[in-house]
C-alpha positions in Angstrom: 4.9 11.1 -8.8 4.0 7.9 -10.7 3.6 7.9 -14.1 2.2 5.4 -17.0 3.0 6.2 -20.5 0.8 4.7 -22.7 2.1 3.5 -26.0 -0.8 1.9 -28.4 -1.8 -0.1 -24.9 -5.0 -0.3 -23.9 -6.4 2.0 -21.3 -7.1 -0.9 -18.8 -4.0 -2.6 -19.4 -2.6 0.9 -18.8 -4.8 1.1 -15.6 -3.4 -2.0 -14.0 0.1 -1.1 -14.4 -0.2 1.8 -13.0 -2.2 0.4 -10.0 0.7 -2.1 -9.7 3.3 1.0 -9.5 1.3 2.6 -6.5 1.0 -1.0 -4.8 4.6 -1.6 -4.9 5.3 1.9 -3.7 3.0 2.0 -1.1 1.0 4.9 -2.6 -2.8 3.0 -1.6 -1.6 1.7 1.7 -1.1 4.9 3.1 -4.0 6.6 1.4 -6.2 3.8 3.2 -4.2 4.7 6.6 -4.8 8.5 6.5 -8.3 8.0 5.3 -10.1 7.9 9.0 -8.4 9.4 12.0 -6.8 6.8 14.2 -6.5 7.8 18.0 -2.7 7.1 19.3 -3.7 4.4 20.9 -5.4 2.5 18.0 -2.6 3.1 16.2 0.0 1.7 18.7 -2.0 -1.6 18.9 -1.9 -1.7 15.0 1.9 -1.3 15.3 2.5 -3.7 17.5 0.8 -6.3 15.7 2.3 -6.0 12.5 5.9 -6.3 14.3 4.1 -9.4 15.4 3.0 -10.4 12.1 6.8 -9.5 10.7 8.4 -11.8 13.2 6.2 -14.7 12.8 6.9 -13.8 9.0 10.8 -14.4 9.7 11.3 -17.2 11.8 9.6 -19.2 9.0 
């Protein structure tokens, strides 16, 4: 569990390091995955192209 201790910061200051702890962890990314149900076959098409994505990424 992420946490944010908050030492005489402000509480949006506060609020934007935490959101940049969930970013890097992945935390939002996988809430706005499991949001909507994705049939298998959705899902395998998104899969596919972001190992597309990645290996355009690395030959760069």
């Amino acid at each position: 569990m992420t946490t944010v201790k908050v030492r005489g910061e402000t509480i949006e200051k506060s609020l934007r390091t935490l959101k940049k702890k969930l970013d890097k962890e992945g935390v939002m990314k996988t809430v706005k995955a499991k949001r909507f149900y994705d049939k298998p076959s959705v899902r395998e098409k998104n899969k596919q192209k972001q190992a597309l994505k990645y290996r355009k990424k690395s030959r760069v």
